[in-house]
C-alpha positions, -999 to +999 in steps of 0.1 A: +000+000+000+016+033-006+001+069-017+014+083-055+005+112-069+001+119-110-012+149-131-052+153-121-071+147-155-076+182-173-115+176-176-124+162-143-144+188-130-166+190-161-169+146-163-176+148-127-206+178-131-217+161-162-228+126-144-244+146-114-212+145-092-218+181-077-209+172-045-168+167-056-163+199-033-186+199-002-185+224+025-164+245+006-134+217+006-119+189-021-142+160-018-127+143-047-087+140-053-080+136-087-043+139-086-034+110-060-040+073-057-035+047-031-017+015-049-022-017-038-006-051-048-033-076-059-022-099-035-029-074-005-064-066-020-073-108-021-056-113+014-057-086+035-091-069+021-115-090+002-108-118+019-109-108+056-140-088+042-158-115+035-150-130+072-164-106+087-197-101+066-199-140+074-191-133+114-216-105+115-245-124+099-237-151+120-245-129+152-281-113+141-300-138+149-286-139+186-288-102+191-327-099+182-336-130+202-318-114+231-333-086+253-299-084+269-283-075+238-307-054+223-305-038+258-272-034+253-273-019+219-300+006+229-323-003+207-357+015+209-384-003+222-412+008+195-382-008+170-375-042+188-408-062+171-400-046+139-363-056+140-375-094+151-400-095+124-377-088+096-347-110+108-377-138+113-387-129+078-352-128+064-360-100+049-336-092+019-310-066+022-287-045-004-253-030+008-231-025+033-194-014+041-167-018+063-145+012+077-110-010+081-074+002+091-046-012+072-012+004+070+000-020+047+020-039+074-008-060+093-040-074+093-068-049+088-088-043+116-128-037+120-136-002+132-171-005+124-198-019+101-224+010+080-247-014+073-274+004+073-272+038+052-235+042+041-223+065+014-195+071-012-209+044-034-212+062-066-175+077-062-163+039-058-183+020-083-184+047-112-161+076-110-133+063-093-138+034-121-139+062-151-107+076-134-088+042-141-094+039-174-088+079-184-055+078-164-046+043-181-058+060-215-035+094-208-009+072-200-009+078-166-011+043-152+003+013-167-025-005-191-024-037-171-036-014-139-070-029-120-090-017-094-112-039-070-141-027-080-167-049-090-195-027-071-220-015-097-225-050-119-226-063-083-256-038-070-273-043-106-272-083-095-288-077-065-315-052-074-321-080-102-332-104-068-360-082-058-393-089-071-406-065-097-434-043-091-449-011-098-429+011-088-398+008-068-396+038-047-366+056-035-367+080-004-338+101+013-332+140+024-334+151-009-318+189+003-286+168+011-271+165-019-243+140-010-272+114-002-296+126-030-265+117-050-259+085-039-297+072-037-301+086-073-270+065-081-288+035-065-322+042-088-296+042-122-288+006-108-322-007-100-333+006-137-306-015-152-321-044-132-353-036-148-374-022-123-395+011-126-382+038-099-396+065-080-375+093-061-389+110-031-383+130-003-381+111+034-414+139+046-431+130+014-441+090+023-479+092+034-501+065+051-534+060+037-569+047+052-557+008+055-522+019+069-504+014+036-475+037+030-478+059+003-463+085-021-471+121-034-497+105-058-513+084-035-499+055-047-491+023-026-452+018-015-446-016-017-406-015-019-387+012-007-348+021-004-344+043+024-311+064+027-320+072+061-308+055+095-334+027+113-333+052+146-343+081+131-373+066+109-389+065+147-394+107+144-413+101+113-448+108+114-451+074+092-436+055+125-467+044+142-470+018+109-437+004+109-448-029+131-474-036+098-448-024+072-437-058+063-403-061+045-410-031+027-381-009+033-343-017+022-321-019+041-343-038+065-350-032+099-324-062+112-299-041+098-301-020+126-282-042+148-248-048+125-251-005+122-245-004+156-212+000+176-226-023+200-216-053+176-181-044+181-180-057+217-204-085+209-179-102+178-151-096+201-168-120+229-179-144+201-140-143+183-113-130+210-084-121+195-092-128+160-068-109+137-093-089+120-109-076+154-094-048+185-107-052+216-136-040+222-162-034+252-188-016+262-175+012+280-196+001+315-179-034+312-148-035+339-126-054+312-126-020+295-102-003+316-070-027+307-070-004+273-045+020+272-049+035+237-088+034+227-112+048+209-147+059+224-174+054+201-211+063+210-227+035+195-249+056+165-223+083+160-217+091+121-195+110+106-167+108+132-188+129+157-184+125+197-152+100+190-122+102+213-089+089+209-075+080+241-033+075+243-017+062+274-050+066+287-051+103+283-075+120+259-058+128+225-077+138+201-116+141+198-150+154+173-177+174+186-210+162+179-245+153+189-242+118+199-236+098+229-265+100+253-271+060+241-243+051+255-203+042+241-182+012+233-144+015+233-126-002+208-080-006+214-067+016+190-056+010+155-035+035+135-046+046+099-017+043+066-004+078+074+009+100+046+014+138+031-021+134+023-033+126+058-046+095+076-064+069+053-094+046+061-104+019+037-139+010+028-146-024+017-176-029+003-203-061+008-235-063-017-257-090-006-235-114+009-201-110-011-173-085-007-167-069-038-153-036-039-131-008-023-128+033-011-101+050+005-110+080+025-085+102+039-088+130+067-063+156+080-075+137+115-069+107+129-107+105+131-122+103+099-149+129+096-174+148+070-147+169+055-128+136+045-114+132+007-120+106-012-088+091-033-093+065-059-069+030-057-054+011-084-039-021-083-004-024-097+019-056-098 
């Protein structure tokens, strides 16, 4: 693994606002990094990514079923009671689910680690599977990169598989915060793919979905949702005025309700008790649990913090470095501490992606802080033997 740099294609800016990438400068910052790349060998993408990946996808779905028969667990994960039957319900069902990706750290000398599993509503998907994919072959065509340069990237043929699993019907609906353009981005991304699978999609604002007479959820034109990816997290469809239906909602709503248990810090703690010391996993506890204090350098986690907010990095026991934020009131976990690849460019965090139930792609975000936050940049990776 190391970071290069190479001359930033002279057109990126207009490829990237032609294809709906507006968000490649967000809050006034780079998003996107046309001018570096993280390299990998193909043998440290099949052994110490993809494969370790797909380990702890398996691990993880190995442990739902435990956590939502268990009161103690869900207990311990905070789970909302008005969420705990639907949750049950959808694991019972096996209701089918999309996308997910894990947040590793790798410096290129070790195993990766787990720092935590987005399972639920995770982002940066159309910068991995398309653009950073258009950027290989432009550099590769400018000479840039070698032509026998890969990526691991087999994202988008492998989210146009899945889509092709659900059942067609009328309309497929789509709902996120349509005034964030980052997640507009990314769900309208997400409709492209389900119209390649065939299906007929819908975009719509999360305030937009309606209930009508026989508690059926509905859109703008009173039509029936029957299927709906949501870009929004399990917790905070509870604020919704469409809440008090979500027991009767069935499996409509991707990614389903179980999901809510791998999105949560809590799992950390809980693989760790199920695998100690396996080389993919840091310690990890609960911060209320006594073992928790033989931890020198830690991480505190709330256990539904995004976006870096309310983590602390603790060294020698002593607070480092920390993010300001709104969570924490459902309680933390606190996970040994792993360093990031550290370059010029910063500290890097790899993303490895799982769709359905196979590990097939990769992002590398990098942030000026060791805890990797909104303002992080997103650098593409090639593979080069």
């Amino acid at each position: 693994m190391k970071r290069i740099t190479l001359p930033a294609r002279p057109d990126w800016r207009d490829k990237a606002r032609a294809v709906g990438f507006g968000f490649h400068v967000m809050y006034g910052e780079p998003y996107w990094l046309d001018d570096a790349a993280y390299t990998f060998t193909l043998d440290e993408i099949e052994t110490q990514i993809e494969e370790p990946s797909q380990e702890l996808h398996d691990m993880c779905m190995d442990m739902v079923g435990d956590i939502v028969g268990s009161e103690e667990a869900l207990d311990r994960l905070a789970i909302p009671e008005d969420l705990r039957d639907v949750v049950q319900r959808s694991w019972q069902r096996r209701d089918r689910h999309l996308y997910g990706r894990f947040d590793l750290a790798y410096d290129g000398t070790g195993p990766a680690k787990l720092l935590e599993y987005n399972a639920d509503t995770p982002t940066s998907v159309f910068e991995t599977a398309y653009f950073q994919y258009n950027w290989l072959t432009d550099q590769m065509a400018l000479g840039a990169l070698p032509n026998d340069a890969d990526q691991y990237n087999s994202l988008q043929e492998s989210l146009v598989e899945a889509f092709e699993q659900f059942p067609k019907g009328p309309i497929f609906h789509f709902a996120v915060m349509t005034d964030n353009e980052e997640d507009r981005g990314t769900t309208v991304y997400l409709m492209d793919c389900a119209v390649q699978a065939g299906h007929r999609v819908e975009l719509l604002d999360i305030g937009e979905i309606g209930i009508d007479a026989e508690g059926r959820y509905t859109d703008l034109q009173d039509r029936v949702i029957d299927r709906c990816f949501k870009l929004y997290p399990w917790e905070f469809m509870l604020r919704e005025p469409f809440a008090r239906e979500l027991a009767r909602s069935g499996d409509v709503f991707i990614e389903p309700a179980w999901k809510a248990v791998l999105s949560n810090k809590g799992l950390l703690p809980l693989l760790w008790q199920r695998h100690p010391n396996h080389p993919n996993l840091l310690a990890s506890y609960f911060a209320d649990d006594p073992a928790a204090s033989a931890l020198t350098d830690y991480v505190r986690k709330p256990l539904l913090s995004r976006e870096g907010e309310n983590v602390t990095i603790f060294r020698d026991g002593r607070e480092f470095v920390s993010a300001p934020g709104d969570y924490g009131d459902e309680g933390f976990v606190v996970q040994a501490y792993a360093p990031l690849f550290e370059s010029e460019g910063g500290f890097a965090v790899l993303g490895s992606w799982v769709v359905g139930d196979r590990a097939c792609g990769l992002a590398v975000r990098e942030d000026r802080s060791r805890i990797t936050a909104n303002l992080s940049r997103f650098v593409p990776h090639v593979i080069i033997d």
